[in-house]
Structure formats: structure tokens, C-alpha cells
C-alpha positions in Angstrom: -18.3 23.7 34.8 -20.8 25.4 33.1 -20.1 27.2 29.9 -21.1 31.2 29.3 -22.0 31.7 25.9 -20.7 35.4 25.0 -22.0 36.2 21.4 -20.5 39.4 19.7 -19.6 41.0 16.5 -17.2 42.0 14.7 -17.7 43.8 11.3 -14.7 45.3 10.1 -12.6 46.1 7.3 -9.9 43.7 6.8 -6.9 46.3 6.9 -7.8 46.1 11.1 -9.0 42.8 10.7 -5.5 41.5 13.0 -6.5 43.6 15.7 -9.9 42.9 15.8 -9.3 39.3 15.9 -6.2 39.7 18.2 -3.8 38.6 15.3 -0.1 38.8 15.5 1.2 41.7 13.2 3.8 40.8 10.4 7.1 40.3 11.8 9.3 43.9 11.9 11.4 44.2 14.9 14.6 42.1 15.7 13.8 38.8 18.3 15.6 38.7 21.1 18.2 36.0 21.2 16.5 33.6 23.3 12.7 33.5 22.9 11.0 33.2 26.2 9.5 29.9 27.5 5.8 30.9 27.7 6.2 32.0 23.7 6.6 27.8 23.8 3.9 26.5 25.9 1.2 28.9 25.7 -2.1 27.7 23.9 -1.7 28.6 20.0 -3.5 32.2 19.1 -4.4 30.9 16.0 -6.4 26.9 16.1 -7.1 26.2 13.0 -9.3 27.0 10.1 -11.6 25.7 7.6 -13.1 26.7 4.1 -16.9 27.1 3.8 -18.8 24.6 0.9 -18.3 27.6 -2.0 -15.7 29.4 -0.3 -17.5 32.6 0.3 -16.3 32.1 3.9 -13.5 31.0 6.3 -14.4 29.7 10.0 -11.7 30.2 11.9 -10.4 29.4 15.6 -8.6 32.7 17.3 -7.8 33.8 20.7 -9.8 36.6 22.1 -7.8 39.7 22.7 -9.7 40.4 26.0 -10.1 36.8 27.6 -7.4 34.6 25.3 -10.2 32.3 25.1 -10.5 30.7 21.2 -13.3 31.9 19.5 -15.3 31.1 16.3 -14.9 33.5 13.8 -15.8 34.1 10.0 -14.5 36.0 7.3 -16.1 37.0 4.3 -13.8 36.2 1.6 -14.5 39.1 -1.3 -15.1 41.5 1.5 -13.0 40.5 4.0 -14.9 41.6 6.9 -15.5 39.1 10.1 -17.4 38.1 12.3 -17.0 36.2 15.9 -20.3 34.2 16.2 -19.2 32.1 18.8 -17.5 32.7 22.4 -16.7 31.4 25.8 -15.6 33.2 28.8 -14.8 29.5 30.4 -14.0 28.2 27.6 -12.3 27.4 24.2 -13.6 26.4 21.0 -11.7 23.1 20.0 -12.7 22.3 16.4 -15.3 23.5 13.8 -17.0 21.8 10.6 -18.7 23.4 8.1 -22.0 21.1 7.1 -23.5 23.6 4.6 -22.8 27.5 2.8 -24.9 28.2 6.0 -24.3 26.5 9.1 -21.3 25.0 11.0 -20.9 22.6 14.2 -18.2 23.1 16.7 -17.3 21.4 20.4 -16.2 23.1 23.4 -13.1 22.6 25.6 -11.0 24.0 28.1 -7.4 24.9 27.1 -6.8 26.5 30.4 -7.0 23.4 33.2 -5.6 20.3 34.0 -7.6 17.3 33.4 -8.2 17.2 37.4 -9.9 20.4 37.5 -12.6 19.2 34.8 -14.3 17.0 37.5 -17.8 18.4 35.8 -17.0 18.7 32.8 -15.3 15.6 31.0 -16.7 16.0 27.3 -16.6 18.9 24.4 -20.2 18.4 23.9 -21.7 19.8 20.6 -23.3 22.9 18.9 -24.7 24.1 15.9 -25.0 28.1 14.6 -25.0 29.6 11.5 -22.4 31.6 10.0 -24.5 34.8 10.7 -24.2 33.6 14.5 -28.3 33.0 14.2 -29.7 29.3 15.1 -27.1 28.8 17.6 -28.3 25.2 19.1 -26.4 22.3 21.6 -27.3 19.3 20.6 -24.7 17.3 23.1 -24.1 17.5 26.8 -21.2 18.9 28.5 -21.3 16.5 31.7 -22.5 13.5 32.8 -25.0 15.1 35.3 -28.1 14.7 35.2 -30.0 14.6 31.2 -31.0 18.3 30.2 -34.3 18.6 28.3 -34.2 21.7 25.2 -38.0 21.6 24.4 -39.5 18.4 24.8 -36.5 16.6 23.4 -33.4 15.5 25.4 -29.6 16.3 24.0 -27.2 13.8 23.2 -24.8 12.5 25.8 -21.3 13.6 26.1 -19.8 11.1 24.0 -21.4 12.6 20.7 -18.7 13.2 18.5 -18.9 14.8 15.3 -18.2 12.1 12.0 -19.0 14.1 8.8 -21.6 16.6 7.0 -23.7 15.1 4.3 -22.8 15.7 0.7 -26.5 17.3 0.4 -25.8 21.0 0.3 -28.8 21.6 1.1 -29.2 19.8 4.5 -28.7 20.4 8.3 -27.8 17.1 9.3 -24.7 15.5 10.3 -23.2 11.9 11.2 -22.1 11.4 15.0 -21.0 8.7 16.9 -21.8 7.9 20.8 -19.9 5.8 22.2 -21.2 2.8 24.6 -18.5 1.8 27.7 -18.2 -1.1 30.0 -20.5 -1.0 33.0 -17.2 -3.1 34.9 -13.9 -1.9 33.1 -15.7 1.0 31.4 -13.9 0.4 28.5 -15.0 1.6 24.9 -17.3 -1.4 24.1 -18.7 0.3 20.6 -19.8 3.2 18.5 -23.3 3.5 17.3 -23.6 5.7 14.1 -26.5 8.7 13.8 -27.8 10.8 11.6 -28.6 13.9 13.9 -30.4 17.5 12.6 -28.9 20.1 13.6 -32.1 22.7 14.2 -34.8 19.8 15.7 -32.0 17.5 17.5 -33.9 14.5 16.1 -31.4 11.6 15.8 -31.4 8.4 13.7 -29.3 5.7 14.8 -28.0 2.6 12.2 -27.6 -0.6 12.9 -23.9 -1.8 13.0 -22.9 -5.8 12.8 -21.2 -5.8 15.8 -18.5 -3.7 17.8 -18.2 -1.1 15.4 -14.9 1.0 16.0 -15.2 3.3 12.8 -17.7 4.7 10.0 -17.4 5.5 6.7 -19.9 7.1 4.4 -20.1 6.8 1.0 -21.0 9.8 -1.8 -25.0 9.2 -1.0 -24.9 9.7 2.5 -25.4 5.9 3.5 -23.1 4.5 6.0 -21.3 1.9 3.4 -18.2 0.6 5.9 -17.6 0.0 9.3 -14.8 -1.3 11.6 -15.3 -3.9 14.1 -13.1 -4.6 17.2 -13.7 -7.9 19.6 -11.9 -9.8 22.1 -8.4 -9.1 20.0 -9.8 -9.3 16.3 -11.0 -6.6 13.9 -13.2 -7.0 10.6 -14.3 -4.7 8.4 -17.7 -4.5 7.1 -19.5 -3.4 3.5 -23.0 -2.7 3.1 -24.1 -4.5 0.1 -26.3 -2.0 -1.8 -28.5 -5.0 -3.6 -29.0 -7.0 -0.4 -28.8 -4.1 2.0 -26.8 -6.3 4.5 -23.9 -6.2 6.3 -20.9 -8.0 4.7 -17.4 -9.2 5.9 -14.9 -8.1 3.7 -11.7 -9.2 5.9 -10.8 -9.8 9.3 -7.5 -9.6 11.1 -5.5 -9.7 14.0 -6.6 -6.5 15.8 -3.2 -6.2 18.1 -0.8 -6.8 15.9 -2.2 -5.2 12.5 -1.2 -8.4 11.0 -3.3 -8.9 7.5 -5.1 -5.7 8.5 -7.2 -3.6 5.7 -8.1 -0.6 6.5 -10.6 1.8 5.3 -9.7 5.4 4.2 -13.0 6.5 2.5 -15.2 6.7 -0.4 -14.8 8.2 -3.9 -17.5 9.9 -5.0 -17.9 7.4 -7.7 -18.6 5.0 -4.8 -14.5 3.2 -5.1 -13.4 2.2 -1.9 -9.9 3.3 -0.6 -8.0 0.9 2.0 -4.7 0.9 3.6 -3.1 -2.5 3.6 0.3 -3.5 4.4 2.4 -5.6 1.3 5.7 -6.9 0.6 9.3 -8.5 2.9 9.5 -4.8 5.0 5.3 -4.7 5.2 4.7 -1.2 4.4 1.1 0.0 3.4 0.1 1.6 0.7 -3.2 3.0 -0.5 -4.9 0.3 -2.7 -8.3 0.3 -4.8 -10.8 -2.1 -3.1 -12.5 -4.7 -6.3 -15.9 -5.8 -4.7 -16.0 -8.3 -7.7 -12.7 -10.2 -6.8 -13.3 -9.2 -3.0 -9.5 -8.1 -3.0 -7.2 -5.5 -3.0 -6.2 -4.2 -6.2 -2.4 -5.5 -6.9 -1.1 -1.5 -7.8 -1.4 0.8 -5.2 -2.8 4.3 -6.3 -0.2 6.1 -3.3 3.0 4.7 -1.7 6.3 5.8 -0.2 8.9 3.9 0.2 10.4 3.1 3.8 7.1 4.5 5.1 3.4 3.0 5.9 0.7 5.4 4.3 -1.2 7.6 6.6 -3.1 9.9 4.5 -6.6 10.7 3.2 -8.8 11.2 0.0 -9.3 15.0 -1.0 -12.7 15.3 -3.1 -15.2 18.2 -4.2 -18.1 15.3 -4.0 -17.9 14.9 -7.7 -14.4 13.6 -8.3 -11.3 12.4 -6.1 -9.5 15.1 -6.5 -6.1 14.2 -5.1 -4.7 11.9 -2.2 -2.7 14.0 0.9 -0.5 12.2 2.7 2.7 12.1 5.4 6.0 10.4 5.0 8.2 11.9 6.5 6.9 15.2 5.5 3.1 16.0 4.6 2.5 16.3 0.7 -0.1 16.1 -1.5 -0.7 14.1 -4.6 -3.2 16.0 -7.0 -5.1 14.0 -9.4 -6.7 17.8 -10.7 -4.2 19.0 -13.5 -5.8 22.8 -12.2 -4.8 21.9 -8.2 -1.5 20.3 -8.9 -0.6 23.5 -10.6 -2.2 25.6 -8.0 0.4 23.9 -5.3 3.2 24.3 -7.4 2.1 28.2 -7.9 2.0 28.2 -3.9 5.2 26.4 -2.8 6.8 28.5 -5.1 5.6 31.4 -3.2 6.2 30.0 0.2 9.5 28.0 0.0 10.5 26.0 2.4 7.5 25.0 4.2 5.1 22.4 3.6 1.9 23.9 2.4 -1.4 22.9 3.0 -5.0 23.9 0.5 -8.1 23.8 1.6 -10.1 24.0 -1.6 -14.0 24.9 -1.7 -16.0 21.7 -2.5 -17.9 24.3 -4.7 -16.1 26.5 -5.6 -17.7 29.8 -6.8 -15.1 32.1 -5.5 -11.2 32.3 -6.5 -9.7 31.6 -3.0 -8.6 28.7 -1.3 -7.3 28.9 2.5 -3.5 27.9 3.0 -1.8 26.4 5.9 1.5 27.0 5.7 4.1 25.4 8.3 7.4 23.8 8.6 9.9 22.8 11.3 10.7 26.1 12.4 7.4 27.8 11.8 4.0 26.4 13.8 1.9 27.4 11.1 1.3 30.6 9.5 -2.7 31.0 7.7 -3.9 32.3 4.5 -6.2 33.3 1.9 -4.8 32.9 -1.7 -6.7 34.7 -4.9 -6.0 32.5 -7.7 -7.0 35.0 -9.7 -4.4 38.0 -8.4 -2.4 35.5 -7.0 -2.3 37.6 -3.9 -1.6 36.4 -0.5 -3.8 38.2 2.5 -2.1 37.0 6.3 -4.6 35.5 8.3 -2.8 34.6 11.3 -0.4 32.9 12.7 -0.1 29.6 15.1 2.1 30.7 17.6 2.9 34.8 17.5 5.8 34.7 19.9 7.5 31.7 17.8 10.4 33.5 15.1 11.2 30.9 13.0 14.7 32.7 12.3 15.2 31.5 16.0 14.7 28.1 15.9 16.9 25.3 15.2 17.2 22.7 12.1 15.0 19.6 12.3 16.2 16.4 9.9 15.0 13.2 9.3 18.0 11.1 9.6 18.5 7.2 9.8 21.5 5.1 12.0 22.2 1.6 12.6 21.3 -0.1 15.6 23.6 -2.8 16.9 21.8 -5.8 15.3 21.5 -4.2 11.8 18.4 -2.5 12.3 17.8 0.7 10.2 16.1 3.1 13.1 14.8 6.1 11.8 14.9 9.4 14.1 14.9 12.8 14.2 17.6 15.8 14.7 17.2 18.7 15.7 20.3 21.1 16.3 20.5 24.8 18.0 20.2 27.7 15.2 23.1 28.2 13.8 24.9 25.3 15.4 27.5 23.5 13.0 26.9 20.2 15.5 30.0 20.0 16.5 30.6 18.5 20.4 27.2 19.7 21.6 24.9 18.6 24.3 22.8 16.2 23.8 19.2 15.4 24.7 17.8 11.9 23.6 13.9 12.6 23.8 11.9 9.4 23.7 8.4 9.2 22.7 5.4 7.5 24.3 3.3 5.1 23.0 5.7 3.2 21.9 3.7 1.9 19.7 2.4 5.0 18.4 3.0 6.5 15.0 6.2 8.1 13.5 6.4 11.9 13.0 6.9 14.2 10.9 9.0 16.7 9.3 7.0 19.6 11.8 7.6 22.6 14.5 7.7 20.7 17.9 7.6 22.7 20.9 9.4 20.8 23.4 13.0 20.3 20.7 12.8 23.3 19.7 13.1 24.8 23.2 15.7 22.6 23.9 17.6 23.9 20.9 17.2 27.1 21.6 18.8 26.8 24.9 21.6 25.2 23.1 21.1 21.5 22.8 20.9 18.9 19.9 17.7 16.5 20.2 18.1 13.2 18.8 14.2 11.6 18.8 14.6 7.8 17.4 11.0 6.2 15.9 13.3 2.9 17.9 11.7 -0.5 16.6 7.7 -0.8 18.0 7.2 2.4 16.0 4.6 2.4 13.8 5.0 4.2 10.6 7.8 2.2 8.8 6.2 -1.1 8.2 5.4 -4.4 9.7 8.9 -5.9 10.5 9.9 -2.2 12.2 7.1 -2.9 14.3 8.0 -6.4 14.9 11.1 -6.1 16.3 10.0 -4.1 19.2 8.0 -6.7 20.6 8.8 -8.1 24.1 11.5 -5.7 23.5 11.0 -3.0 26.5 13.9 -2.8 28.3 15.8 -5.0 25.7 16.4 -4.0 21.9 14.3 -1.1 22.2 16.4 0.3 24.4 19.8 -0.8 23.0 18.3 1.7 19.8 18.3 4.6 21.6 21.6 3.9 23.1 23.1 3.5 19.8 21.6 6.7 18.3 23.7 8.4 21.4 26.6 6.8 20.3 26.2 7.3 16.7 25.7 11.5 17.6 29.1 11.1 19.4 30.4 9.3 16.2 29.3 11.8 14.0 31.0 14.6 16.3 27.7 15.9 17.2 27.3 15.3 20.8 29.7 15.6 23.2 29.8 12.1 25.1 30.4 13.8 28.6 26.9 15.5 28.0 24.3 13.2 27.1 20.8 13.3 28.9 18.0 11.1 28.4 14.3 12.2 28.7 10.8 11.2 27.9 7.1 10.7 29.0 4.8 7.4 29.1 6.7 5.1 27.6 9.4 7.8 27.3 9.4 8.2 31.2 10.3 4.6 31.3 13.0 4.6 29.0 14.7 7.1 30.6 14.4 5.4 34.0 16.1 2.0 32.2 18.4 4.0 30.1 19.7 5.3 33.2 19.8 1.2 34.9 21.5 0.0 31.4 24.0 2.7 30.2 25.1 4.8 33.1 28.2 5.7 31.3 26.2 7.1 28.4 23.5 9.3 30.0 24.6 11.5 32.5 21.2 12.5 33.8 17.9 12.0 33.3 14.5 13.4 32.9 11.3 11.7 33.1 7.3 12.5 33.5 4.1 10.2 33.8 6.4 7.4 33.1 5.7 3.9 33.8 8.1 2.6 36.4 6.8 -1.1 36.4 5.4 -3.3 34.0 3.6 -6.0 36.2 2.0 -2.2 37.7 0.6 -1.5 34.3 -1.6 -5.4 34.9 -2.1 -4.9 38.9 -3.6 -1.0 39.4 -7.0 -1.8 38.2 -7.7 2.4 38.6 -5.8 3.1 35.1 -7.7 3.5 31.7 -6.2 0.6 30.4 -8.7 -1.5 29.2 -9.0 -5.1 29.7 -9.2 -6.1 26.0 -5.6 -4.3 26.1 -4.4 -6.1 29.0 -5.8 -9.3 28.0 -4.7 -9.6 23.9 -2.3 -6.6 23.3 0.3 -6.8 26.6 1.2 -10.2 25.9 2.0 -10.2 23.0 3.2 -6.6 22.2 4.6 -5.8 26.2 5.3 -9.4 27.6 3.0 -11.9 29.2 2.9 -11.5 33.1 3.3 -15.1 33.7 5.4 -16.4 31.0 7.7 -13.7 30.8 7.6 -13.0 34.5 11.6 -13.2 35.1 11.8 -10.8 32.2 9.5 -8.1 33.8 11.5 -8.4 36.6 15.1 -7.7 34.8 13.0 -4.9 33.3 11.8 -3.0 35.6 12.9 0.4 36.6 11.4 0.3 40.2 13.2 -3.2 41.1 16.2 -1.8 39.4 15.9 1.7 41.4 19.2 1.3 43.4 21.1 0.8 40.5 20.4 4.4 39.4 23.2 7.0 40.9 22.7 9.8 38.7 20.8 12.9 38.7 16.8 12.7 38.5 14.0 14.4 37.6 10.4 13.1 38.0 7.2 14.6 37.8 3.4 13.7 37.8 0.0 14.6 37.1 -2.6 13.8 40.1 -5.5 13.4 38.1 -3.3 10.8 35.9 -5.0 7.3 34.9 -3.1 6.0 32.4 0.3 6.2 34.2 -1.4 6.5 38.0 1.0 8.6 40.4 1.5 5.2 42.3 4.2 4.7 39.4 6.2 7.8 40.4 5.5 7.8 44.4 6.8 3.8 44.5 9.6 4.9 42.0 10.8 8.1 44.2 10.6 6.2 47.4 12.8 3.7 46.2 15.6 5.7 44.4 15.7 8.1 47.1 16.6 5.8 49.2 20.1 5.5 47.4 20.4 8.5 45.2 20.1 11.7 46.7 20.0 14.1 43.3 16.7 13.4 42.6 13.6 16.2 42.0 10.2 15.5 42.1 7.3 17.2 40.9 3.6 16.2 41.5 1.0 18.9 39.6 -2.3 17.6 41.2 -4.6 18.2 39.0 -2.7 17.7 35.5 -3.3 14.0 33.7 -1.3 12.3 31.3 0.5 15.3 30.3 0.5 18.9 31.1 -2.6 20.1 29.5 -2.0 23.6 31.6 -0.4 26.1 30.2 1.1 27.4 33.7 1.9 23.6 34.7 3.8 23.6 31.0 5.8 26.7 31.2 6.3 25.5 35.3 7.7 21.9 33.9 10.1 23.3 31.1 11.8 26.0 33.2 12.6 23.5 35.8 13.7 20.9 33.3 16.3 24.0 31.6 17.5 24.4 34.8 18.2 20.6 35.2 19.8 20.3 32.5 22.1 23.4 32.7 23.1 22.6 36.2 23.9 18.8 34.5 25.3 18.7 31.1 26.1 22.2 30.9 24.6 24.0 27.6 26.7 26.5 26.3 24.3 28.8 23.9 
């Protein structure tokens, strides 16, 4: 697939600016009481945005009005005029950095296909162009074809990926990574760290001190920390400044996180940040490195408890200027008297949501950009004037979302049968009273993936607004909530794991909310398989079930050598975290969905993407053949060309109408 650039521009005053820029207007009419699916599962309008150095500009990421394609646009901020410097008619723009006052780099993708229909084009390559739309310049390749010459110099290959800008306001470089794979299992092997220009496309490469699988920069612009990953252990590295070599700082068990430190960045006063997990529940925290004692500090600077830090350092390169980070909602903790006061001003303004600052490294105008979201809203953008404490509407995520429409999402916390404390989410219907509803248990993948967050979520909130509560357990393997929550899920598929998701069902019927006559289960990945054993395990519970790109088979996941999982993976991580295929053999047998197929006698719907290889149709084809052959309420749905998920838009809004119909026709919501 080959990308058409389509430069053009748009000066305007900012009174038309929303239709320029194919903004949503401020809400005015009365939403129909069921928004439509596609307002779900369309691509957002509005991608993303970012603040330029002294915030005389905003890059932003907004749909075309004419293609829908996202574009790269920016706004003057005293004048509020824009400009769209950057556009695709095959394309979308996926993310944009600002590495001066003067010049950005963004990367390409297409929001439009399924991952099968990318067959030439498997990377978001890389470009450079100033905010004027002048010195526009690629500096990575698209494909894997053959290597493109610009000049007498060759581009990057397609696994450049954009790191960070330099601190030096002043300069055109940036840090990337390429990425070297496997030439048998084509596995990521390591990242080599560059410094790249982004007008000659000269690039530097450092040397690393082994497998490097992260880079951190320090205030100077020397690459001060990396991450190491090899055959199941991790280390991280420091770059002594008086020897100038490459020193171990800790290593760790790379599969299990045990004794892991991570980095999070660099002060500008050169401090190092880690994550690092302490106490009987082993939560993390954000700690203070000490390169004198070669330890953590014993305080940490940020922790919450219940909840493993995930966060990052906010700085103007001068000072830390505050620490943002999620729980179970995002916040931010200010160090800045001026900022904390700033956010106070804000949320005070915007109630309710969970609002977001970008703040101008150096600053030299009033504003600062504001991201304003919540569980009902996908995120609304703005530009804030400290000094008239005015708010101007940029845009908004998702213009066909209402958030008066959409249901209640809580963070709530039941018992499992052993004790446990699982954490999970709720979401009821708008104006439910959750009393006797329908229930939907939606299961994550991963499993071990992280927890969310307090957020809008496409997917329960169209459930909710069709009239069913969704109950979302972070079940034990979750990561998120500490070391012994993670723990417990191990070996555990089919098991514990499963017995938590159960319970939260039962504890929804205990608490009046669902009606136990209309439970569903559903989920993708490791959600998919869930499903398939919640069905096998509790078929008095869950009355149907729904499941996509779900693994029907552990002992599959080690045998179909076409999947992405990695050998590293299979070798250290599955069996320990999943089970070992020869010690635990029996109990991947009494776990498996596909050997347990003909136990399953209640209604079914599968689907799966073609071009899938993490989950590899063979799953869902051995699955269906076998269930079929005793149950005959089952649907199945192949989309050839999707992956592992429904990166499609059409394939989306396809999927979710089928599953409402499913789900009507099965547990009956009344809206």
C-alpha cells in the first residue's frame, strides 16, 4: 500500500474553526434514546493532541470532513487559526511528537482495514515536517519491500519507532529504536537505540550491553538506562558518567516480575525514578534510585494503596514538575504549587471527569491543552487561558457518544470463594437502579495484562445501553494490584481464575443486581477461553455465551508453530505462568475447552479473524467442529482479513449488532 501525501491549508478564524476541521458542534438537540452502534465503533474524530515546546501551538489529530481520514493539524494558540499540514487519502495519522517550537514527527497507519489487508504495509513508518507543513521528510519505511534510497542515503526500516525529542530546543534530532527479530522464530531479539536528524536522515546508533528491551534518556540527551531481556531474566543497566560503562544495577526474574526494578525516567536534576514492588501484598510504588547505596530509597515519592504504580514523571526540563499516575482512576500529583492550583481551578470547572494538562515545557503563552474524559465521556479537548480562565472547545473523541446516555461505571471489589479480594468493574444501564437486570460477565485478555481504569469503554457501554449490567473482574493473574494478586492466578486457567468470575456472577445476583436466569458470559483471547470454560464449569450460571479469537486449547498455544508467540514465551513464561506441557499434562487436558466441547449445550457465538496469529483460526475451526457436533445453537463468524481483534470499523459495527441480537434472542434485555 502506498501512501498519497495530500498537503492543504487551512487558515481560518477560530469561530469556523469546528467546521473546518470537521469538529463536532456543542451538543443542543435531544439524543435519541438508543445511540446507534456505529456512533460506538467508528474510528474516534478526534485522536489526540499535543502542546508545542512554548505553547504557541497545538498539533492535533482530526478526521477529515471529506475522506474521515485523521489528519495533522495545528492551531495557533493567540490567534486561533489552523492549519492541516499533513494528510492521507489511504491513510491515517496515528501519533505526533513535537521535537522543537518548529518541527514535529508523526507515523502513519490505517484505521480503515483489517490486519489481513495490510499485506504491504505492516509498519507506521516515520516522518518529519514543520509546523508550517514546510520540510516535510520520511525518514522510515512503510514496508518491507525492497530498501528506498531519498538522495544518496537509505531510510530506516519499518521497525523505527519514535523514543523521545532531545531536551536541546534548538535541535532536529530525535531518539528511535529499530528493532532486530529472530531469523527462526522471528521473535523480538533487541532494540538498538539512535540518534536520527530529522532534515539529513543521518543516524547514530549506541551501543547497548546486551538485549536491550527499553531506553531511557537522561536531562543531557545521553542514553543513561536501559532494559535487558534474555532467556527468562531482565537487568537493568546505568551508564556510569565517570567510567562511561555500562553498569548492572539489578536483575530479576523477567516472567514473573519477581524483585523487578523498573525504570520510569530521569529528573532533570539527573535522579532516577524506578517502579519496584514492596511489602506482604507486593504493590509498587515509585521510589528514588541512590547510586551511592545502589538501592532503592526506603520512602516512596508516589503510592496507592491496593494498586501497583503505573505512571510517569511530568517535567519542563528544568524541574520535576509533578508525578501522573492511574489507580483506579488517572490523577496527577503536582510538585509545582502554580500547576497544582491550575488543576484544582480546572476540575472545578469540569466536574466529574478526570482531567488531563498538557503544560508547555516553556511556557511563554498562558494556555495549556486539556483532556478531559470520564466513564461516560470519550474525551472532550481544550485550550484553557490561565489568564481569562476561559475554556475554547477543541473537539471531541467520539461526536456521536452523549454522555447523558451512557450508563454508570464503578470500581467495585467481591470475594472470591477462597478469600480472595477480586477487584472488577460495573457498569449498569443509564438510569438503571440495578435491580434484577441482565447480566453480561465480560472477561479480559491477556490475562496477565494490566487492570483498568475508571474510563469510557466502548464495548460496556454499548451493552448498557441496550439494557444490560457488565460486571468486568481484574480475576487473580491481573496485573495492577500487586504481586500475590498476580500470584494466585498462576497454573490457575480453567481453575481459580475461573471460580472468580463465577463468584462475581453470583455476588451480582446477591446484591439483586442481576437476574440469575439471565447471566451471559463473553470475552476475547483469554476472554474467548473463559467463556468457552465458563460454559464447561457452571452451566447453571451462564445461560449463553459469547466468545472471539479465543484460545480453545492450551497444548495448541505450544504445538501451532504459525502464532507470534515467541519461543522465550513458550519456553520460560507458559510454564510457569500457564502450566508446563509435560508436567501438568492431565491438567491441560481437564482444562481444555476443545476436549471439553460436548459438554457445552448452551447457545454459542464464535467469531474469528483470518489474518489472526496470536490466536490462529485453527482454535476456532477445531472448536466449532467439535461443539457442533453436539450443540446445535451455535454461530460462527470468520472475518478473513481481521487479526487479533476487529481493527475494521465495518467488521466492528458487523460483530456488535450480531452479538445484540444474541443476546436479546438469549437472556432477554428489557431497555
Amino acid at each position: 500500500m502506498n501512501f498519497k501525501l495530500v498537503r492543504r491549508t487551512l487558515l481560518c478564524a477560530f469561530s469556523v474553526l469546528a467546521w473546518a476541521l470537521a469538529l463536532p458542534p456543542h451538543a443542543g438537540a435531544q439524543p435519541a434514546s438508543r445511540p446507534p452502534i456505529e456512533a460506538f465503533f467508528q474510528n474516534p474524530a478526534f485522536a489526540g493532541g499535543e502542546m508545542s515546546p512554548t505553547g504557541a501551538h497545538v498539533a492535533l489529530l482530526v478526521a477529515s470532513k471529506t475522506t474521515g481520514r485523521i489528519q495533522l493539524v495545528v492551531v495557533d494558540t493567540a490567534k486561533f487559526t489552523a492549519k492541516a499540514i499533513a494528510s492521507y487519502t489511504d491513510g491515517d495519522i496515528n501519533s505526533v511528537h513535537w521535537i522543537s517550537d518548529k518541527r514535529l514527527v508523526y507515523s502513519v497507519y490505517d484505521f480503515k482495514a483489517g490486519i489481513g489487508e495490510r499485506a504491504n504495509y505492516v509498519s507506521p513508518g516515520l516522518f518529519a515536517v514543520d509546523f508550517d507543513g514546510t520540510g516535510d521528510k520520511q525518514l522510515a519505511r512503510l514496508d518491507w519491500g525492497m530498501e528506498r534510497s531519498v538522495g544518496d542515503r537509505q531510510l530506516m526500516d519499518p521497525t523505527t519507532r519514535f523514543v523521545a525529542a532531545t531536551n536541546n530546543v534548538n535541535s532536529d534530532d530525535i531518539f528511535v529504536t529499530q528493532a532486530r527479530f529472530s531469523d527462526t522464530t522471528h521473535e523480538l531479539e533487541a532494540l538498538t537505540l539512535y540518534r536520527l536528524n530529522t532534515r539529513t536522515g543521518i543516524a547514530s546508533p549506541y551501543n547497548r550491553p546486551g538485549k536491550s528491551t527499553a531506553w531511557y534518556m537522561d536531562a543531557k540527551d545521553v542514553p543513561r538506562a536501559t532494559v535487558t531481556e534474555e532467556a527468562g531474566r531482565g537487568a537493568v543497566y546505568y551508564l556510569d558518567p565517570e567510567k562511561n560503562q555500562w553498569t548492572k544495577l539489578v536483575e530479576y526474574d523477567a516472567v514473573t516480575g519477581e524483585d523487578r526494578m523498573t525504570p520510569i525516567g530521569f529528573a532533570p536534576d539527573g535522579s532516577l525514578f524506578v517502579r519496584q514492588q514492596r511489602g506482604a501484598a507486593g504493590t509498587s510504588a515509585l521510589y528514588q534510585y541512590d547510586f551511592k547505596a545502589r538501592a532503592v530509597d526506603p520512602a516512596p515519592v508516589v503510592g496507592v494503596a491496593g494498586h501497583d504504580f503505573r505512571g510517569q514523571l511530568l517535567s519542563d526540563g528544568k524541574r520535576l514538575l509533578g508525578i501522573r499516575y492511574v489507580s483506579d482512576a488517572e490523577a496527577t500529583a503536582w510538585f509545582d504549587p502554580e500547576l497544582k492550583q491550575l488543576q484544582a481551578t480546572i476540575d472545578k470547572a469540569l466536574p466529574g471527569a478526570v482531567n488531563r494538562l498538557d503544560v508547555p515545557d516553556r511556557a511563554e503563552t498562558p494556555v495549556v491543552l486539556v483532556q478531559s474524559f470520564s466513564d461516560a465521556n470519550p474525551g472532550t479537548y481544550y485550550i484553557y487561558n490561565r489568564q481569562t480562565g476561559k475554556f475554547t472547545e477543541l473537539g471531541q473523541v467520539m461526536p456521536g457518544i452523549d454522555a447523558k446516555q451512557m450508563g454508570q461505571r464503578d470500581f467495585v471489589r467481591y470475594k472470591a470463594r477462597d478469600g480472595l479480594d477480586i477487584p472488577a468493574w460495573l457498569t449498569l444501564p443509564p438510569g438503571a437502579k440495578g435491580r434484577k437486570l441482565p447480566l453480561v460477565v465480560l472477561v479480559h485478555g491477556g490475562p496477565y495484562i494490566g487492570a483498568s481504569s475508571w474510563e469510557w469503554k466502548a464495548e460496556s457501554q454499548f451493552l448498557a445501553t441496550r439494557g444490560y449490567a457488565v460486571l468486568e473482574p481484574d480475576f487473580r493473574g491481573t496485573r495492577g494490584y500487586g504481586m500475590r494478586h498476580f500470584r494466585a492466578g498462576w497454573k490457575q486457567w480453567g481453575l481459580a481464575m475461573q471460580h472468580d468470575l463465577a463468584d462475581g456472577a453470583r455476588w451480582a445476583v446477591d446484591k439483586g443486581i442481576a437476574e440469575p436466569s439471565r447471566i451471559c458470559i463473553a470475552g476475547a483471547s483469554y476472554g474467548g477461553y473463559a467463556t468457552l470454560m465458563g460454559l464447561v464449569n457452571d452451566p447453571d450460571l451462564y445461560r449463553c455465551g459469547v466468545e472471539w479469537a479465543g484460545v480453545t486449547d492450551i497444548d495448541l498455544m505450544y504445538s501451532v508453530t504459525w502464532s507470534d508467540f515467541g519461543s522465550e514465551f513458550k519456553t520460560y513464561g507458559m510454564p510457569v505462568l500457564v502450566g508446563d506441557r509435560e508436567k501438568d499434562a492431565e491438567q491441560l487436558k481437564a482444562t481444555s475447552p476443545l476436549l471439553q466441547a460436548s459438554r457445552i449445550k448452551q447457545p454459542l457465538l464464535m467469531a474469528y479473524g483470518g489474518a489472526d496469529r496470536r490466536v490462529p483460526i485453527v482454535h476456532g475451526v477445531r472448536f466449532r467442529d467439535a461443539v457442533q457436533k453436539t450443540n446445535p445453537a451455535v454461530e460462527w463468524i470468520e472475518y478473513t482479513d481481521e487479526g487479533h481483534g476487529w481493527l475494521n470499523p465495518k467488521t466492528r459495527v458487523d460483530f456488535w449488532s450480531r452479538v445484540e441480537k444474541f443476546l436479546d434472542k438469549n437472556i432477554g434485555a428489557k431497555p
